[in-house]
N, C-alpha and C positions, 0 to 999 in steps of 0.2 A: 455504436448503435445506429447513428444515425448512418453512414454507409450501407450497412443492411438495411436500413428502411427506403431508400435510394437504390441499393441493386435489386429491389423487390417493386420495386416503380411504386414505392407507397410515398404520397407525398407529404407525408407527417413529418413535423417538425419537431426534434429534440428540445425541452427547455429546464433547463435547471432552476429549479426551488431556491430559496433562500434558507431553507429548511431542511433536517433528513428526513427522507418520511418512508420510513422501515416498514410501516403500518399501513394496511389499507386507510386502517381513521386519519391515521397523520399525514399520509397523500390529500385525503378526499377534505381536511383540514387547511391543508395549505394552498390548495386551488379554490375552496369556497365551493364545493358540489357534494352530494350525498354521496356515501360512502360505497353507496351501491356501482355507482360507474367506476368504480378504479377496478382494474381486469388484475388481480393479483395472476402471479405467476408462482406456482408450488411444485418444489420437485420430490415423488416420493421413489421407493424403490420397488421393483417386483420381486417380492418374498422368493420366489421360486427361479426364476429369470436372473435376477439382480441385474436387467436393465432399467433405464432409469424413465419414469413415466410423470410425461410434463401435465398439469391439471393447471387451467386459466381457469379463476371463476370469482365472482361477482364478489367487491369486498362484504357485501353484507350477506355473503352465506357463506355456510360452514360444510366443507368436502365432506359425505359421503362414503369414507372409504369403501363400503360393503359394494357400492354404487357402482363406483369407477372401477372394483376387483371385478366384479359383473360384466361389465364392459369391455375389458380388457384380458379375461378368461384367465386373470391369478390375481391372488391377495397383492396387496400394497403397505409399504409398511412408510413409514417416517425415514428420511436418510440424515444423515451426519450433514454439518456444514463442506465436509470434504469433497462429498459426495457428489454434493454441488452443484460446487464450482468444477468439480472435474468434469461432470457433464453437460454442464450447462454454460459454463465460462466466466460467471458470475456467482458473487457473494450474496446466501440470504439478506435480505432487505432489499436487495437491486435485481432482481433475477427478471430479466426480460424474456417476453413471452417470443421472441423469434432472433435470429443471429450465435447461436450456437456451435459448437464447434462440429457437431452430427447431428442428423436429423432425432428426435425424438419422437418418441409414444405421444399423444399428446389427443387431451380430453378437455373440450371447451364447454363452457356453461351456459348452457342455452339463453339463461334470464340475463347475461348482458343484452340483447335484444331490446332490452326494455328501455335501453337508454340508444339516441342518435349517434351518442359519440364517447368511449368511455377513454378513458385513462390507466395507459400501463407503464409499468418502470420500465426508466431506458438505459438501464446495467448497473446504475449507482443506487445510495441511496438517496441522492438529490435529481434527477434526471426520471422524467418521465413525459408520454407524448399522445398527445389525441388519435385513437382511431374508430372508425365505424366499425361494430361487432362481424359484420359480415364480412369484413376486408380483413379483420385478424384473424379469423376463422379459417377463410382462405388461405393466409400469406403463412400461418404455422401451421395448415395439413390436419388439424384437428379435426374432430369427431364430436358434434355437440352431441350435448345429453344434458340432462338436469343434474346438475352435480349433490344438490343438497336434499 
């Protein structure tokens, strides 16, 4: 992860937890911040598509699927853990919001904004790194919206 955050000129630094923190809570638990700045990273599927559509959004709210099908002009469904990692390169609980093996669909959540600097997982589930909402935004190609 942190290579891709280096060939993306982002100068956030990778740190590993002492902890796994599979959770937004148990991210936002192990660094001592509300739960609201951890940038989860969710990968669902397109019903109709079945490519794979990336949703970053604020630990304390809850995706929207109607929302994001909206946006995205088809329903979304839940994918397998397979599903994944095959598109994302990563296991749920570590799923990093950029460094992938193909570019992905990808719908950010506006109300990270709210915070200076959130926290996303950085491929594990103990690895995660500081960035500004508007530089993740940026560096994964996303499409804010309100996700919740």
């Amino acid at each position: 992860m942190q290579a891709a955050l280096e060939a993306l000129g982002i100068a956030a630094r990778v740190v590993e937890l002492p902890v796994a923190a599979r959770t937004s809570q148990q991210a936002a638990d192990a660094l001592g911040i509300a739960v609201g700045g951890i940038a989860k990273s969710l990968v669902f599927r397109g019903v109709q598509s079945g490519r794979a559509v990336l949703v970053i959004a604020a630990g304390d709210r809850r995706v929207d699927e109607a929302r994001v099908a909206a946006e995205i002009g088809e329903p979304i469904g839940r994918a397998t853990p397979e599903f994944v990692r095959e598109a994302s390169g990563f296991a749920i609980g570590g799923v990093a919001p950029l460094g992938h093996p193909a570019p992905l669909a990808t719908i950010v959540d506006r109300s990270l904004r709210r915070f200076d600097t959130v926290w996303a997982a950085g491929g594990t589930p103990t690895c995660v790194f500081p960035i500004d909402p508007a530089t993740l935004a940026a560096a994964c190609g996303g499409r804010e919206i309100d996700v919740a």
